[in-house]
N, C-alpha and C positions, 0 to 999 in steps of 0.2 A: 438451433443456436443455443437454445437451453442448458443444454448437458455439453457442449464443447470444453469449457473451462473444465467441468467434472472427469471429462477423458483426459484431458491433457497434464491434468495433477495428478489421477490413480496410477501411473507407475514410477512416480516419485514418492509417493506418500506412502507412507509404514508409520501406522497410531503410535506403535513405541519406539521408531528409529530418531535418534536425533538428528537432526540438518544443519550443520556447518555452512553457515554462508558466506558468498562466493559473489566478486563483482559481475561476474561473468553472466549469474542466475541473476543477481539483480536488475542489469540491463536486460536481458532476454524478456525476465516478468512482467516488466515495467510495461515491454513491448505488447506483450500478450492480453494482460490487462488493457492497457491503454485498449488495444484492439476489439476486445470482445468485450469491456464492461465502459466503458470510455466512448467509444466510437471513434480512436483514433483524435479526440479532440485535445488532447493535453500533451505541451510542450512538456521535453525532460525536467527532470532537475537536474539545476547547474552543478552540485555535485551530490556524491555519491561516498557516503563513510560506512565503513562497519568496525564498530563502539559498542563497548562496554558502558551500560548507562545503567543506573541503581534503580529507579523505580518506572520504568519503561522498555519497551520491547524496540521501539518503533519511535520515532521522533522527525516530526516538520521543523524545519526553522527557517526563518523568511527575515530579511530586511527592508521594509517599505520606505528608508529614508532616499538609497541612490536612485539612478537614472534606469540602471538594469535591473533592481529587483531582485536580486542575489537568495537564490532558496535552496537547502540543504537536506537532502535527508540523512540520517542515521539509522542503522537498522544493528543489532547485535550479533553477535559474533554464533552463538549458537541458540537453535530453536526447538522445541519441545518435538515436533515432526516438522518434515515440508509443508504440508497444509497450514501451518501457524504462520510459517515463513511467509507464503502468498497472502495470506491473510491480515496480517503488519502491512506488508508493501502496500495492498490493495487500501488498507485502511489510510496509511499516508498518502495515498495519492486520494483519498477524497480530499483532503485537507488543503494538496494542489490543485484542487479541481476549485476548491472555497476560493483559494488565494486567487487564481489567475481568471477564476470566471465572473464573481462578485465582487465588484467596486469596495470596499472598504469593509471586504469581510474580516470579524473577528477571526475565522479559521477556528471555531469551536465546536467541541462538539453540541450543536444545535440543531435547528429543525433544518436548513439545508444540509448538514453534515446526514442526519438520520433519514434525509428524503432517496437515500442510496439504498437504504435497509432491502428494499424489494428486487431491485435489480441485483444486490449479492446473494439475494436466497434463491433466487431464481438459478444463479451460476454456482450451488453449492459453497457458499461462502458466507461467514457470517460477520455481519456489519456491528463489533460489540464494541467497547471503553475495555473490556478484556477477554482475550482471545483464547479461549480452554481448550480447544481441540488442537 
């Protein structure tokens, strides 16, 4: 199970090609992740943007005041490769993983945000605040 996520990004991923993102990759990823790094334990986000945002790649946004909980992600419009692309998603869904698994989680990056760090090295993935590859 190790290397699954690693095969299934190498014939998407080119170090110097840019990736254009796509709703279509975003639910498929989400899916895949959730699958292999997740265990299938995390409900969607309610929705789903791709945004131009000044000093992020990648953005959670949550409302804990209503009844449903109402949580967002943002992803940009274009990525340095594929690999950065799954790498954002992956990172915003730990952030849904804080929100929806820990009771009155800040959703920071903290020690449960960082207790993911080994399970994405293990899947070729790196668990950063900024994502260089």
């Amino acid at each position: 199970m190790k290397n699954k996520l690693r095969k299934l990004i190498k014939p998407f991923h080119h170090r110097d090609r840019r990736y254009r993102t796509t709703y279509a990759d975003m639910f498929l990823w989400f899916d895949i992740l959730n699958n292999i790094i997740f265990d299938n334990r995390l409900e969607a986000f309610n929705q789903f943007y791709i945004k131009n945002m000044r000093d992020a790649l990648g953005m959670f946004e949550f409302d804990d005041t209503g009844g449903k909980k109402p949580n967002t992600l943002y992803m940009v419009p274009v990525y340095k490769n594929f690999k950065q692309f799954v790498e954002v998603l992956a990172h915003e869904m730990v952030h849904l993983w804080q929100w929806q698994t820990i009771e009155g989680s800040t959703v920071n990056h903290n020690t449960e945000f960082h207790s993911w760090k080994e399970k994405f090295k293990q899947n070729g993935l790196n668990l950063g605040l900024k994502v260089d590859e």
